[in-house]
MIBALO-857443 format. One record per residue: residue number from 1; z, x, y of N, C-alpha, C, CB in turn; chain. Coordinates in pm, whole numbers, plus 50000, padded with zeros to 5 digits. Atoms other than C-alpha are relative to their C-alpha. Last residue first. Glycine has a CB too. Layout:
BEGIN
NODE   resi      nZ      nX      nY     caZ     caX     caY      cZ      cX      cY     cbZ     cbX     cbY   chain
NODE    NUM       Z       X       Y       Z       X       Y       Z       X       Y       Z       X       Y       A
...
end
This chain:
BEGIN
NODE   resi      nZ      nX      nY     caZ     caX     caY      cZ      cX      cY     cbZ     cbX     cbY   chain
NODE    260   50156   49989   50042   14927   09298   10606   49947   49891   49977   49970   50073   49886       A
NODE    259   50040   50023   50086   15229   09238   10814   49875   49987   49913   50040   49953   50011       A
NODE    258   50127   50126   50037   15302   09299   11106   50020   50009   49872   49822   50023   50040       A
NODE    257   50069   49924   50090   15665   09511   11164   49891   49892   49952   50097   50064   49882       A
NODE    256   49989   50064   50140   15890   09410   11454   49868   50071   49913   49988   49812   50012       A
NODE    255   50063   49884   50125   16049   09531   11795   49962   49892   49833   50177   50158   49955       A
NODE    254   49931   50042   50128   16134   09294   12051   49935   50129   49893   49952   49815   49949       A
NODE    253   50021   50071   50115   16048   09415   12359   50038   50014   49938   49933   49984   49953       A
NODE    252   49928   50073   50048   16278   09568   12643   49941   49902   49902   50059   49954   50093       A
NODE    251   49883   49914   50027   16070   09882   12745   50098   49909   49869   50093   50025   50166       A
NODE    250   49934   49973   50101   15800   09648   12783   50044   50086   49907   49978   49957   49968       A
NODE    249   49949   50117   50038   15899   09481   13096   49982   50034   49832   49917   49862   50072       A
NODE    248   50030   49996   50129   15838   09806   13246   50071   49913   49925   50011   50116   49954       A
NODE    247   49898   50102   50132   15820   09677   13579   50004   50074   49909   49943   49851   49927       A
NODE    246   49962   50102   49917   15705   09950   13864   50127   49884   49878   49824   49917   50064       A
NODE    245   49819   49889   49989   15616   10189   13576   50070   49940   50127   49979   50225   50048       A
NODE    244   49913   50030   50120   15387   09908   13444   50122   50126   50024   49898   50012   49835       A
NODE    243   49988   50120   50005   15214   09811   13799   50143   50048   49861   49832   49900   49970       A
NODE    242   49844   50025   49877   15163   10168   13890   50055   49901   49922   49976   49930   50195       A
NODE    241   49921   49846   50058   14921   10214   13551   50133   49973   50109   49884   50198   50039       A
NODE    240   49896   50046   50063   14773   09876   13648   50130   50082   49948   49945   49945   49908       A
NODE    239   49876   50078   49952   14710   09983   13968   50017   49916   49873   49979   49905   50149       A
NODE    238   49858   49939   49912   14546   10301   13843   50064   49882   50064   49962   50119   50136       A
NODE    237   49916   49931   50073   14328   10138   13584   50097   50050   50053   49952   50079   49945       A
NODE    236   49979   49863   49907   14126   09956   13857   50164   49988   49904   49993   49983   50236       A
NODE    235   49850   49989   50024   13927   09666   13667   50026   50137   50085   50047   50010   49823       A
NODE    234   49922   49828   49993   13599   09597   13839   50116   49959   49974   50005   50105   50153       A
NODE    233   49867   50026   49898   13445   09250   13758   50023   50083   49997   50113   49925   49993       A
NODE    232   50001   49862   49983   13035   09199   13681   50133   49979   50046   49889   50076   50092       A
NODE    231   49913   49993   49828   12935   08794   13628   50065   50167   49947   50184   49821   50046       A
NODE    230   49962   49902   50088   12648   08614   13411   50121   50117   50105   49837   50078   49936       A
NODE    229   49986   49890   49875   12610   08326   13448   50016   50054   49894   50107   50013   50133       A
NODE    228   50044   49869   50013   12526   07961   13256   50056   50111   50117   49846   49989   50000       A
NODE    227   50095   49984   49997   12726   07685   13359   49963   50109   49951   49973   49978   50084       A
NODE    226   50044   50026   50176   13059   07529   13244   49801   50008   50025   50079   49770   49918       A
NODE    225   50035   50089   50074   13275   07716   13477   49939   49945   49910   49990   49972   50026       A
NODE    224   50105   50044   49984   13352   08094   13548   50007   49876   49962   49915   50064   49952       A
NODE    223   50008   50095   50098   13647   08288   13659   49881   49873   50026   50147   49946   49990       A
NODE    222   50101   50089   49998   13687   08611   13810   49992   49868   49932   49911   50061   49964       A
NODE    221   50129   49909   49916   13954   08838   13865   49861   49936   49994   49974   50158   49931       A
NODE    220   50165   49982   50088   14202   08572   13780   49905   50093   50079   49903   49836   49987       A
NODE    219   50058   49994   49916   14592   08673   13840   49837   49982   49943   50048   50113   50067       A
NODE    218   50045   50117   50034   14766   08689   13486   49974   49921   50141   50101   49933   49901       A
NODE    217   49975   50046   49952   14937   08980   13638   50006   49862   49978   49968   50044   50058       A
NODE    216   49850   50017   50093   14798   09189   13420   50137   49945   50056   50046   50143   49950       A
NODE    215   49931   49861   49944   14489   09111   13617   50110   50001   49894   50066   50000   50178       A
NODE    214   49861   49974   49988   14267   08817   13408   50031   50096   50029   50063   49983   49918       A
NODE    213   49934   49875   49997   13910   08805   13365   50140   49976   50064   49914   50105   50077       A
NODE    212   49894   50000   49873   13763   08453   13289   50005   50150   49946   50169   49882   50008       A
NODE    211   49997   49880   50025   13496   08223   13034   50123   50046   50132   49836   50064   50000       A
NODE    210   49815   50033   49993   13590   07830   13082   50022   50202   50030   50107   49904   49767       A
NODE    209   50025   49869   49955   13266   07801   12891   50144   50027   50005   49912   50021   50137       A
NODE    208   49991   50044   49857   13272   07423   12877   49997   50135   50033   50129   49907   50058       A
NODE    207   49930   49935   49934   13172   07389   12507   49991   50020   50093   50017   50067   49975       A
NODE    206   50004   49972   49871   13060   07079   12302   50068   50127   50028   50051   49896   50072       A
NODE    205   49875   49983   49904   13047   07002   11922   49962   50073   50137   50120   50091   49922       A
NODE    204   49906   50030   49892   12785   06854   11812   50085   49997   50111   50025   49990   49988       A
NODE    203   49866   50089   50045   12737   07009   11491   50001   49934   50078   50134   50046   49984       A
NODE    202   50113   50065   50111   12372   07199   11581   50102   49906   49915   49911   50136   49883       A
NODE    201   50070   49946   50064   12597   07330   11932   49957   49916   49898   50047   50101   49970       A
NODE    200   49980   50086   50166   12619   07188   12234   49933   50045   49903   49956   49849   49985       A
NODE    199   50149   50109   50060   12607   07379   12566   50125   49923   49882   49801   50127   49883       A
NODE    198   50112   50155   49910   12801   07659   12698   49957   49930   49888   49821   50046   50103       A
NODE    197   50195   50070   50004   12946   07967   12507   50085   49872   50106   49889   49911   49761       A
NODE    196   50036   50083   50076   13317   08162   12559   49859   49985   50056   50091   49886   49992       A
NODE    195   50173   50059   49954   13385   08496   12742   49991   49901   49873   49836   50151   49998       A
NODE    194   50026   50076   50180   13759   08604   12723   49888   49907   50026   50156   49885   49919       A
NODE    193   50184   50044   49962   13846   08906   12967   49997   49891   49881   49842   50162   49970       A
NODE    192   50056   50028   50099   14234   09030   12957   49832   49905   50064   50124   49919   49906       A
NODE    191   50132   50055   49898   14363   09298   13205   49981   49907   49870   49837   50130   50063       A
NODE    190   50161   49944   50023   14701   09422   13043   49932   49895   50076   49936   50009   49825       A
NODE    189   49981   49883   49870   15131   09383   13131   49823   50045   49978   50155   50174   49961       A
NODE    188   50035   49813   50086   15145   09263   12730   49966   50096   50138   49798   50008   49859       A
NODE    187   49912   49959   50106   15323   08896   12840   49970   50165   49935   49979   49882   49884       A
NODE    186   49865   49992   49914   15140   08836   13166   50078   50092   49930   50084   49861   50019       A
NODE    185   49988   49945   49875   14760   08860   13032   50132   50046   50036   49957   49913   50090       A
NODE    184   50031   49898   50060   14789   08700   12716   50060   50171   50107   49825   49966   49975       A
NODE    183   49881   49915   50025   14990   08444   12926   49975   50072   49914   50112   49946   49970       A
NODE    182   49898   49930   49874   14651   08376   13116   50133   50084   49948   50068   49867   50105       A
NODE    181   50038   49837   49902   14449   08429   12813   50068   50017   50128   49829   50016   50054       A
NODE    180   49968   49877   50037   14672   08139   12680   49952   50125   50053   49978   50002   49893       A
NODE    179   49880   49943   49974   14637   07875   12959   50046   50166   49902   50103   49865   49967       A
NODE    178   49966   49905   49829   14302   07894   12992   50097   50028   49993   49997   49942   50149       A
NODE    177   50073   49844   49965   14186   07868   12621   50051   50050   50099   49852   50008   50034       A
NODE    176   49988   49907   50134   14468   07598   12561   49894   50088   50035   49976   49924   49842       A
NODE    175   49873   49993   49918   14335   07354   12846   50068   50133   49883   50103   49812   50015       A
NODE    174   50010   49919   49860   13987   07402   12705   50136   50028   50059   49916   49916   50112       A
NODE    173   49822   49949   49990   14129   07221   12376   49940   50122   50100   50112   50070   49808       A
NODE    172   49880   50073   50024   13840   06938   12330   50124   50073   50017   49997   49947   49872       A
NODE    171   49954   50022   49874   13577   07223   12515   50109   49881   49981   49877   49967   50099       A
NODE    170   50049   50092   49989   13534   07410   12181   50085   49963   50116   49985   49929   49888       A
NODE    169   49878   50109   49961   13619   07762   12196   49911   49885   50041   50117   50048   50139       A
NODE    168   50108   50144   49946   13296   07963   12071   50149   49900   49989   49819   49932   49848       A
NODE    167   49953   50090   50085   13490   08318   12125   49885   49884   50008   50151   49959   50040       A
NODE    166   50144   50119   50030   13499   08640   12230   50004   49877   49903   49871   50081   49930       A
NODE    165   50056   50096   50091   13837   08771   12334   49836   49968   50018   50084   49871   50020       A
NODE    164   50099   50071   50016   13889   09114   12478   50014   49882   49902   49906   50081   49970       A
NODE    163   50018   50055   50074   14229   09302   12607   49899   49905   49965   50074   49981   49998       A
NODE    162   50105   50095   49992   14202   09563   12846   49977   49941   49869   49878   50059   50053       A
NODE    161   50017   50017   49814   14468   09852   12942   49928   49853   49996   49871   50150   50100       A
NODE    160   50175   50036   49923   14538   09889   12536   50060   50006   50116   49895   49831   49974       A
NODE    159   49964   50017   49816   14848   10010   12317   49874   49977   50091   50074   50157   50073       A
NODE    158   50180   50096   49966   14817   09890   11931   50038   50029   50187   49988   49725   49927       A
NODE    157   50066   50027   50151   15053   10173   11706   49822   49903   50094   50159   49846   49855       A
NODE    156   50021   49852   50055   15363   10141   11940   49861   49963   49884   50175   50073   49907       A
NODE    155   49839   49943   50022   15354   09787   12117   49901   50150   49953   50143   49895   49840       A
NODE    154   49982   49829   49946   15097   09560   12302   50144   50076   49983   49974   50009   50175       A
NODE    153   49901   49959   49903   15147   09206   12138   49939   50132   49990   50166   49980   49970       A
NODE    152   50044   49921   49875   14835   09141   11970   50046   50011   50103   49910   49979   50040       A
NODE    151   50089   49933   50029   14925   08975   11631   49936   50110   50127   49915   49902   49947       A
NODE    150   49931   49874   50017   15254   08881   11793   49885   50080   49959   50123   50000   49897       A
NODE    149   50023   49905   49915   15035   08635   12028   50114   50123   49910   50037   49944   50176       A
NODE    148   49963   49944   50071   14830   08437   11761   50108   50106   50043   49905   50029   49950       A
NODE    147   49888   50063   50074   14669   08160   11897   50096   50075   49974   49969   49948   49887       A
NODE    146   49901   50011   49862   14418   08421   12070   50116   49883   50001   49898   49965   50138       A
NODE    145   49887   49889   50029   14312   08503   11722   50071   49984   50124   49949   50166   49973       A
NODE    144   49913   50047   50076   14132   08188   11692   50110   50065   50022   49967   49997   49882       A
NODE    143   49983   50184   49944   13859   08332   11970   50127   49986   49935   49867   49855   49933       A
NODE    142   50041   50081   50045   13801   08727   11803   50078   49839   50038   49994   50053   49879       A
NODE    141   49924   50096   50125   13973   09016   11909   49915   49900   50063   50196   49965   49986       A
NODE    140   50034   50116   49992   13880   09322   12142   50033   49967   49873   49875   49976   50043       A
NODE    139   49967   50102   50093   14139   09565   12231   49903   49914   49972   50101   49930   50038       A
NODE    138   50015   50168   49952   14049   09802   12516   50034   49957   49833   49797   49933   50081       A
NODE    137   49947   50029   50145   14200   10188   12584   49967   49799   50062   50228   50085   49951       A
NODE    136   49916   50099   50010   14032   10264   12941   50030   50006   49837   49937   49861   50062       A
NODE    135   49882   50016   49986   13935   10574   13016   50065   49915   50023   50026   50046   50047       A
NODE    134   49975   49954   49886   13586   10581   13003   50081   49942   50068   49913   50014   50058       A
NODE    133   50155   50001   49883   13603   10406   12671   50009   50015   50181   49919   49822   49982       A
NODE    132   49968   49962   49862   13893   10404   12406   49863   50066   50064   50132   50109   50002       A
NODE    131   50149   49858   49992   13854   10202   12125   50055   50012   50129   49779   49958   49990       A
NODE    130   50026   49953   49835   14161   09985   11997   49880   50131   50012   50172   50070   50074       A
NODE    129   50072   49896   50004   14097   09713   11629   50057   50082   50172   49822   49942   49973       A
NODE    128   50128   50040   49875   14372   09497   11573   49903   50153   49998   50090   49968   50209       A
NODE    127   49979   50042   49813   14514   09517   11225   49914   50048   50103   50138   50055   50064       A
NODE    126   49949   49877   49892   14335   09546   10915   50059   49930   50121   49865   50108   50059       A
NODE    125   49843   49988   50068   14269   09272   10640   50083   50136   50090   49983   50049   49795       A
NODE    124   50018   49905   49978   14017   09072   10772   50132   50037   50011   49918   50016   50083       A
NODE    123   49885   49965   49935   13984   08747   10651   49982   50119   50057   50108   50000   49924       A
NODE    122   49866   49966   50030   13693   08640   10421   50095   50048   50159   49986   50135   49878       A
NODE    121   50066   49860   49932   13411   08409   10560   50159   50036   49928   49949   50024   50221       A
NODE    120   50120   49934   50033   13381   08061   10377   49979   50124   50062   49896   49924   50026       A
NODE    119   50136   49999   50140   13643   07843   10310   49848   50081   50000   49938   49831   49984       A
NODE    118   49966   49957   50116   13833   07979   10575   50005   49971   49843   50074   50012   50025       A
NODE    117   50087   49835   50001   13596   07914   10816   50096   50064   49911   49984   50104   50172       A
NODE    116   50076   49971   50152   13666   07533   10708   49924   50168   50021   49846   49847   49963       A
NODE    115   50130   49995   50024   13652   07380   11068   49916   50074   49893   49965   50033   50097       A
NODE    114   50039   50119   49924   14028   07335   11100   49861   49950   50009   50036   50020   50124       A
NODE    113   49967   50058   50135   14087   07664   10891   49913   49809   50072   50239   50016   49951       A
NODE    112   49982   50144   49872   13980   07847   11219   50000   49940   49859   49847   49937   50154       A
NODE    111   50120   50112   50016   14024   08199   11037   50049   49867   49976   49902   50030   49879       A
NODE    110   49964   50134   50040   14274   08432   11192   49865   49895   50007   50124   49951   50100       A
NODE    109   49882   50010   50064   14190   08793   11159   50023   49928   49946   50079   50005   50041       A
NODE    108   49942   50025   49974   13789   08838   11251   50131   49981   49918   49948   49949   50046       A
NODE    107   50090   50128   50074   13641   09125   11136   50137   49910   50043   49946   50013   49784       A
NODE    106   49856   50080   49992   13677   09441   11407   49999   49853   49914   50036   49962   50176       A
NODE    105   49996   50136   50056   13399   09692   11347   50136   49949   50012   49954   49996   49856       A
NODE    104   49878   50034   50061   13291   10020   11505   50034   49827   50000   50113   50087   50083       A
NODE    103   49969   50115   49932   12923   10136   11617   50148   49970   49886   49851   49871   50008       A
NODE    102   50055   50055   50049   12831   10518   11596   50088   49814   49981   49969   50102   49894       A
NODE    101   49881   50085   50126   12835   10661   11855   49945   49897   49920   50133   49912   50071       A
NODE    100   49936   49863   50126   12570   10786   12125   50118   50006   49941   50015   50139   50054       A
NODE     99   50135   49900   49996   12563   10491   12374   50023   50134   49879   49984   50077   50186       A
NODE     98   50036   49939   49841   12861   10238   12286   49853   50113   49967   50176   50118   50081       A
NODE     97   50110   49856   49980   12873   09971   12043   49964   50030   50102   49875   50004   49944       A
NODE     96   49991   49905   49889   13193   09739   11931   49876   50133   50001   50158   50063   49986       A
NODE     95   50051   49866   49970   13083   09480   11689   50054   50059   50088   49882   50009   50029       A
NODE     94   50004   49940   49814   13300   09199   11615   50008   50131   49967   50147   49956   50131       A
NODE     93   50019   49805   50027   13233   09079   11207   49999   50013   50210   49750   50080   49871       A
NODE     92   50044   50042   49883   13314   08713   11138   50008   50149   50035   50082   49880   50084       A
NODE     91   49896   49983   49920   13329   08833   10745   49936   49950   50153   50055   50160   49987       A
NODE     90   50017   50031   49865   13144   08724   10460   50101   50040   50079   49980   49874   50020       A
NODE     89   49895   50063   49940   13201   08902   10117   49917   49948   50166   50146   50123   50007       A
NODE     88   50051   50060   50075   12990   09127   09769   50092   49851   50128   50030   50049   49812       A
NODE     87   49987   50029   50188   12942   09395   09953   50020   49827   49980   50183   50097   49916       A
NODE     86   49946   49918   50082   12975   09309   10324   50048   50045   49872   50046   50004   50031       A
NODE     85   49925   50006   50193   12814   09047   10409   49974   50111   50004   49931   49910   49840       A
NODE     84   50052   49900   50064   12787   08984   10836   50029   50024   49824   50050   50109   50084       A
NODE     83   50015   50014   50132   12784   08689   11015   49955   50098   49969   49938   49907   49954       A
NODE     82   50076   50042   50082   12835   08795   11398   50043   50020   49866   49891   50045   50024       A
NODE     81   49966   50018   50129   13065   08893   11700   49902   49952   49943   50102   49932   49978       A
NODE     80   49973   50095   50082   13058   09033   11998   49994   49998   49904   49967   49929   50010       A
NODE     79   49880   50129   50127   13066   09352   12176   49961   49880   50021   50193   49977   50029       A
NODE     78   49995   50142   50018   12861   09608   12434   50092   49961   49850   49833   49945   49996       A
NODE     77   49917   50012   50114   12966   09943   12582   49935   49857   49943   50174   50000   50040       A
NODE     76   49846   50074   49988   12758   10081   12821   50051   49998   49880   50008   49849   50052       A
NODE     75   49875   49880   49981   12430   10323   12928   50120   49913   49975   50014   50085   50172       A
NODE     74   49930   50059   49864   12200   09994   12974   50095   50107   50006   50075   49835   49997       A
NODE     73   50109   50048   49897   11911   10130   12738   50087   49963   50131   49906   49857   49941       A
NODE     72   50074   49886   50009   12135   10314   12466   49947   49968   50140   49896   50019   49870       A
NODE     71   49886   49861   49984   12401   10044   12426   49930   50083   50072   50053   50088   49857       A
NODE     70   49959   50026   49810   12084   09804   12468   50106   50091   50023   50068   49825   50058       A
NODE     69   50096   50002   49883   11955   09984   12196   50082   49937   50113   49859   49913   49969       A
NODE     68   49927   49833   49962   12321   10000   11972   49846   50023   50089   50043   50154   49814       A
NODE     67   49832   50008   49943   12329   09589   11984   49981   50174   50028   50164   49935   49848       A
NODE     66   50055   50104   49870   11960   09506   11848   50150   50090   50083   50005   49753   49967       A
NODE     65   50070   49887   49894   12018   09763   11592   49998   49963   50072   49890   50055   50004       A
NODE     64   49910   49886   49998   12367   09554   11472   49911   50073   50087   50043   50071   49857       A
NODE     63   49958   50013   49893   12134   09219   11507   50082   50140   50036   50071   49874   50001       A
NODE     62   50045   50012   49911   11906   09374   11252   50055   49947   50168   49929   49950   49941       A
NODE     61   50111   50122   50006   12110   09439   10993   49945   49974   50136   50063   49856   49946       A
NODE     60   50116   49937   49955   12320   09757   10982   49878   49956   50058   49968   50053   49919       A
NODE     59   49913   49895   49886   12613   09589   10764   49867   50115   50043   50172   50108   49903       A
NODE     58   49939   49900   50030   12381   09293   10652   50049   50076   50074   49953   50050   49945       A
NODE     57   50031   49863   50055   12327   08991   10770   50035   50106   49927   49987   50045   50055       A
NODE     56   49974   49888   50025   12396   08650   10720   49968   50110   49993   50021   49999   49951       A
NODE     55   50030   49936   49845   12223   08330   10822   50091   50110   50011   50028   49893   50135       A
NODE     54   50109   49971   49961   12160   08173   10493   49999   50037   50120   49926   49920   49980       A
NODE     53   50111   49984   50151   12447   08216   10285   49868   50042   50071   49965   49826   49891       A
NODE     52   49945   49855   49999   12702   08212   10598   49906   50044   49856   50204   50013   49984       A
NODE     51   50107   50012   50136   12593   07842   10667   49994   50188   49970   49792   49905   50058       A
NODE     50   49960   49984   50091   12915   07783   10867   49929   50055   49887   50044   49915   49990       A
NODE     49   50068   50089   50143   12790   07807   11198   50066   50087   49887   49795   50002   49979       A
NODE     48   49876   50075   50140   12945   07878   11494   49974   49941   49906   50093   49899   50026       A
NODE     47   49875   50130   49984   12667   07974   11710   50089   50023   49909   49957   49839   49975       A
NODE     46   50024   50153   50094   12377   08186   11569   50061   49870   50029   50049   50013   49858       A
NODE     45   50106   50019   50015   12343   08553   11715   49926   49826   49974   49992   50092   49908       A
NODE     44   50092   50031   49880   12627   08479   11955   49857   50023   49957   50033   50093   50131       A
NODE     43   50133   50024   50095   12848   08444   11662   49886   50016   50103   49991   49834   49919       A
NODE     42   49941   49952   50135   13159   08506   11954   49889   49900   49923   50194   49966   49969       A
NODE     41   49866   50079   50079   13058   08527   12284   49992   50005   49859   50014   49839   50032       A
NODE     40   50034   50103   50064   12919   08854   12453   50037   49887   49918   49955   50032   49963       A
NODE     39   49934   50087   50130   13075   09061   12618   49960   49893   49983   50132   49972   49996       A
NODE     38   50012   50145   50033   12936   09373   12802   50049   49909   49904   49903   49982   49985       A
NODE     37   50042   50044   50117   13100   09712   12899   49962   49860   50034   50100   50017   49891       A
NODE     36   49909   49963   50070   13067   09951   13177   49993   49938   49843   50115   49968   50076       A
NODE     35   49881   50038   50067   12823   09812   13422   50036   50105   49882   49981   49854   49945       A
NODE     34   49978   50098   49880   12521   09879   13673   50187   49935   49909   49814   49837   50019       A
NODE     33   49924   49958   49910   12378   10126   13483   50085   49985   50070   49972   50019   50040       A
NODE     32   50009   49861   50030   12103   09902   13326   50110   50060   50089   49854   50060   50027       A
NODE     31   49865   49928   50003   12235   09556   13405   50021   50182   49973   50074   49922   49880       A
NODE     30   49925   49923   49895   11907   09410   13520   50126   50066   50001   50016   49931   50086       A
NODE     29   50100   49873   49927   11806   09422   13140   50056   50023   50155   49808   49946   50011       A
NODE     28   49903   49852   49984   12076   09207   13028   49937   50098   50047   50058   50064   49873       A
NODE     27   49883   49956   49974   11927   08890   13056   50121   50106   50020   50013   49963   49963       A
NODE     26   50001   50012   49843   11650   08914   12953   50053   50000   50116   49979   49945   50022       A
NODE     25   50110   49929   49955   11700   09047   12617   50006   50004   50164   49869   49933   49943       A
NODE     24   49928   49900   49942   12028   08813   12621   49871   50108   50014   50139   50047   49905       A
NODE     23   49947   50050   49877   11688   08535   12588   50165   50105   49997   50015   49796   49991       A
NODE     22   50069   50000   49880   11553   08725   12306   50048   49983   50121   49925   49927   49995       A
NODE     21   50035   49834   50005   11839   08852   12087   49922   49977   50120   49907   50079   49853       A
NODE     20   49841   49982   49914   11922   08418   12116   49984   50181   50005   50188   49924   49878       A
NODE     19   49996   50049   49914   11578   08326   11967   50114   50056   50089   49994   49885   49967       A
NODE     18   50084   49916   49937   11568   08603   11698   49986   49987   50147   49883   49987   49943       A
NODE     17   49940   49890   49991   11930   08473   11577   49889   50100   50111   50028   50052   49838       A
NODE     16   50135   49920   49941   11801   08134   11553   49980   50164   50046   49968   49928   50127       A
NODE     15   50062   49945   50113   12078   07929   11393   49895   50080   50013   49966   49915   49924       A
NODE     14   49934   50005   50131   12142   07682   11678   49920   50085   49915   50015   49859   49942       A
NODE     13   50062   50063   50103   12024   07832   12015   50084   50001   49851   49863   50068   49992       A
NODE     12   50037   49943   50152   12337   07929   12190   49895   49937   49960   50105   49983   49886       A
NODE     11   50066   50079   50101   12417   07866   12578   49943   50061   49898   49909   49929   50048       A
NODE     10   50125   50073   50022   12566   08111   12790   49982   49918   49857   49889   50104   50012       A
NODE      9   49930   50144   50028   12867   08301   12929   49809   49937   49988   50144   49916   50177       A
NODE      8   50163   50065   50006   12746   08693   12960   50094   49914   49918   49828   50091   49924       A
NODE      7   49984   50103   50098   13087   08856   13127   49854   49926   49938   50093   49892   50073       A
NODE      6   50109   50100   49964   13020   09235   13244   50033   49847   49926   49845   50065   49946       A
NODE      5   49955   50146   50108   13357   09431   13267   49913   49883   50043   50181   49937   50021       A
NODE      4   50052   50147   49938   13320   09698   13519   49940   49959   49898   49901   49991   50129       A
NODE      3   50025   50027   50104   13610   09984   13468   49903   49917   50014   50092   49968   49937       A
NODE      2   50068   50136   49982   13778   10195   13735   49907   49925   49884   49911   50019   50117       A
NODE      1   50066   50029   50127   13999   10490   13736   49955   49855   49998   50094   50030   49880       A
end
């Protein structure tokens, strides 16, 4: 059982939603067939912007169709995240859309207080989102949330093979992106993937990419620096499947109850 986990690490036009649809346009076209799912980083219509008034869509809104065509056109799975209002609310909204389905929503959990996203997008009041896609069970979650590791310990209720971050991790706490998706990786016995941006965004702030695939090993199956790419990794479901009846490290977790 095999899986191929496209990373698209790239630079954001600020605020331009049509601009940035275009250029992944181009970008994703040689992938027809050729992959499983894609991941895109997190706001990837807009950057990390706060202006959630004027660069908001709606649930259906034009980046959403943008997202279930290439589904359609490349045969896969794609995800990230965008400004979406929902009735009368902002949320950091991570799409999940595959070919014939209809597209499922994950809003982000933990909002980056530090840059005031919780003055302005609401929360999201569900636990983790899991979809299951030619036979993998995957997890994706939202940048901040990778702070967070009971929120997405692998127990009864949230069980994955392949855990997703998308994120715009700024490159002042790079050391912190790598090290956690590694012990994302170790601690839940799963594959984890976590595709950040490039460049500088319409604030300033810098990012180094840093993007990566992780074995459940916390082994890197690929890992990218602070350039554009775009990079294809095969997971192989049957040696992680050995791997956890080999250890079952978690037999002996902690048991506990989230919290809404």
């Amino acid at each position: 059982m095999k899986l191929r986990v496209t990373l698209i690490q790239q630079s954001l036009a600020w605020q331009a939603p049509a601009a940035n649809r275009d250029h992944f346009d181009a970008l994703l076209a040689p992938l027809s067939n050729h992959t499983d799912v894609i991941v895109l980083p997190e706001m990837f219509p807009t950057g990390f912007s706060m202006e959630v008034e004027k660069l908001h869509e709606t649930v259906n809104g034009p980046t959403t169709q943008w997202l279930e065509t290439k589904a359609r056109e490349l045969n896969c799975a794609i995800t990230g995240s965008l400004i979406v209002k929902d009735g009368d609310r902002y949320y950091n909204r991570l799409l999940w859309v595959a070919p014939e389905a209809d597209p499922v929503h994950y809003d982000k959990r933990h909002l980056f207080r530090m840059a005031k996203e919780h003055e302005h997008f609401t929360p999201g009041a569900s636990v983790a989102l899991t979809v299951q896609w030619r036979g993998f069970a995957i997890c994706p979650l939202v940048c901040y949330d990778l702070r967070f590791p009971v929120y997405s310990r692998r127990r009864a209720g949230l069980e994955y093979d392949l855990l997703i971050y998308v994120a715009s991790w700024p490159a002042a706490r790079r050391q912190a992106w790598r090290t956690l998706l590694r012990a994302r990786a170790i601690e839940n016995q799963a594959f984890v993937a976590g595709v950040n941006r490039i460049g500088r965004d319409g604030n300033g702030i810098g990012y180094t990419g840093d993007s990566v695939v992780h074995d459940y090993l916390g082994e890197p199956l690929a890992e990218l620096a602070d350039e554009s790419a775009v990079t294809t990794v095969e997971l192989d479901g049957d040696a992680l499947k050995a791997f956890r009846e080999r250890f079952p490290a978690h037999l002996d977790a902690d048991r506990f109850t989230l919290e809404p």
